[in-house]
C-alpha positions in Angstrom: -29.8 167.3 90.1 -33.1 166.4 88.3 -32.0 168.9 85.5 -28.8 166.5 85.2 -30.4 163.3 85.1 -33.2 164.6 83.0 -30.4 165.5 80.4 -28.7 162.1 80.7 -31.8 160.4 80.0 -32.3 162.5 77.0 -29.0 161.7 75.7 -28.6 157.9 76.4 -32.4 158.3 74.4 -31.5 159.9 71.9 -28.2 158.3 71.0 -29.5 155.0 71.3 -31.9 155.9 68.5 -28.6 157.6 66.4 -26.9 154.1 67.2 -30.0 151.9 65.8 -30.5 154.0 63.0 -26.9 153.9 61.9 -26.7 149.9 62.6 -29.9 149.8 60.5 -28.4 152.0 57.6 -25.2 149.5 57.7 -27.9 146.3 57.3 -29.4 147.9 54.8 -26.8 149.2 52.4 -24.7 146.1 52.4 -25.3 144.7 48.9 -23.9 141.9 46.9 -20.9 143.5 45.0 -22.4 142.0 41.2 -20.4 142.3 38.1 -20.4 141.4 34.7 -18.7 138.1 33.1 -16.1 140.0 32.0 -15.6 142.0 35.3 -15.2 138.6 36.8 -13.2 137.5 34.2 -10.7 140.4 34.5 -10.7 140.2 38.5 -10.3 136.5 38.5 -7.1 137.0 36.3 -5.6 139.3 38.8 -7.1 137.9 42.1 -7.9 134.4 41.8 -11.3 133.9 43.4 -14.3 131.2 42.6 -17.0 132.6 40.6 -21.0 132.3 41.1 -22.8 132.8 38.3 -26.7 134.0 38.6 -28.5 133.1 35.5 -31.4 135.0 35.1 -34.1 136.6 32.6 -36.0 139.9 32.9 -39.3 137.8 33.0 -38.3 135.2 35.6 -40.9 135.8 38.8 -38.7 133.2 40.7 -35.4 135.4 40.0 -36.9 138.3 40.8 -38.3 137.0 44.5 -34.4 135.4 45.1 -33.7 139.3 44.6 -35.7 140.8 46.7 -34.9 137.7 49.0 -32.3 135.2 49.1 -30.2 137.9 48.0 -30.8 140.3 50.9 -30.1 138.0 53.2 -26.6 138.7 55.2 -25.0 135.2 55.4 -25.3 135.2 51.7 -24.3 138.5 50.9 -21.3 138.2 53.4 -20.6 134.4 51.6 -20.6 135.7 48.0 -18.6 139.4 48.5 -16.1 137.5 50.7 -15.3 134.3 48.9 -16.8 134.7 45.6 -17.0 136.9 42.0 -20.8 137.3 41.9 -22.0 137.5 38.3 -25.3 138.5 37.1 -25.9 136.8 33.9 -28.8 137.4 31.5 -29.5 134.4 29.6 -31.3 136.8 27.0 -28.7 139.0 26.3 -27.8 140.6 23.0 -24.2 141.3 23.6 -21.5 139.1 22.0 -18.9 137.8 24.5 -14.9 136.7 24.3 -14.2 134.1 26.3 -11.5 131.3 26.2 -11.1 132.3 22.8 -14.4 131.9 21.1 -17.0 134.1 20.8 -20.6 133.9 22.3 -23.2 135.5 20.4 -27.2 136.0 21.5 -29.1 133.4 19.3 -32.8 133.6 17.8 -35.2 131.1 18.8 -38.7 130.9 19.5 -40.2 134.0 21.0 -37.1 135.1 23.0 -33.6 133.3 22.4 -30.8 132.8 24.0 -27.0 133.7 24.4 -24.5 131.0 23.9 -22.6 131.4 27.1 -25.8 130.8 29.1 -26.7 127.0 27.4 -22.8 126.4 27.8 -23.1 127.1 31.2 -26.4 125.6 31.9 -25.5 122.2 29.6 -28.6 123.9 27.6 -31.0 123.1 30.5 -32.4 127.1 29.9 -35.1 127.1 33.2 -34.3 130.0 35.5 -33.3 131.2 37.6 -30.1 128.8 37.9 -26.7 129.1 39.2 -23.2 128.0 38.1 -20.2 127.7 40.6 -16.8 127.9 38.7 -13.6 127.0 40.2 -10.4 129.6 40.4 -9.8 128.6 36.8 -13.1 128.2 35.5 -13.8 124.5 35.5 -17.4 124.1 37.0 -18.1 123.1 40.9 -21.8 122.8 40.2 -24.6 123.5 38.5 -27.7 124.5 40.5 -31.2 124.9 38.8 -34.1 126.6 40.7 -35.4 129.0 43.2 -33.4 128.5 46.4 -34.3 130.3 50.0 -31.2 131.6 51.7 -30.2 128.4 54.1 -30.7 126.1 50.6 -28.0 127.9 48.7 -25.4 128.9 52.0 -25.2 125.5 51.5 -24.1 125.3 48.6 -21.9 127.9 48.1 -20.3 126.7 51.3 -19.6 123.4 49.7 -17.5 125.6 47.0 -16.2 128.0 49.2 -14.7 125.3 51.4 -13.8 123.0 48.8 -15.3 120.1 50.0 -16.1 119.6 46.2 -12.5 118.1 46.0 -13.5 115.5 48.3 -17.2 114.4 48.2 -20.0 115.0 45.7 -22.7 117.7 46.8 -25.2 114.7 47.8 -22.5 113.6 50.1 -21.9 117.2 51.3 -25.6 118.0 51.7 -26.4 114.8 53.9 -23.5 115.5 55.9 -24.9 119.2 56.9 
């Protein structure tokens, strides 16, 4: 009898531990499912879905901190792989890029420049990291510059998500929440 209970105890043990580890495994592989612009593009055109848009540089300390994290945080990741094409955008970036029919091209200035697509985006406010919310068919939701902690930007990309865009502007939303 103490031989059986001894070896229950040992197995509710050990596969509580199996059970923790694997619930920690699942926390920490779920990831933000980040594409390109024109892996959004092409997924938009065959599922519609809204589009966030990181815009980032490799030297940005702030975007790099939102990484390691805004980003990790679950409601967001959940938020952005459920409702949303989630772009990674570098606003340095060399390669040219097609899009509504004109081409945009990285441009030299000062010590770094900048690509095209990014100032479009950002109305040529170039601070980072910043973040773009496009509708379904690419007109802008919102533009939203600076570092944001994870219940700052649920926020906001619940205001997309739901659509409350089409009936109140964000400082309506925001006072509201």
């Amino acid at each position: 009898m103490k031989y059986l209970l001894s070896l229950s105890l040992v197995l509710i043990i050990g596969s509580s531990f199996i059970l923790n580890d694997s619930v920690k495994d699942d926390n920490q592989t779920k990831k933000i499912n980040w594409m390109t612009w024109e892996q959004a593009i092409a997924a938009n055109e065959k599922s519609p879905k809204k589009i966030f848009i990181d815009v980032y540089t490799d030297w940005c300390g702030w975007c790099k901190k939102m990484d390691k994290s805004t980003f990790m945080d679950n409601s967001i990741i959940s938020e952005l792989n459920d409702n949303f094409y989630a772009v990674k955008f570098d606003a340095e970036q060399k390669a040219a890029i097609n899009f509504d029919g004109k081409d945009f091209v990285f441009v030299n200035s000062g010590r770094k420049g900048y690509h095209q697509l990014a100032y479009a985006l950002l109305d040529g406010r170039m601070g980072y990291p910043a973040f773009v919310l496009l509708n379904e068919s690419y007109e802008r939701i919102m533009l939203s510059p600076g570092y944001k902690q994870a219940d700052q930007l649920i926020k906001e990309l619940n205001f997309a998500s739901s659509e409350a865009y089409k009936q109140q502007s964000w400082d309506e939303f925001a006072k509201s929440e």
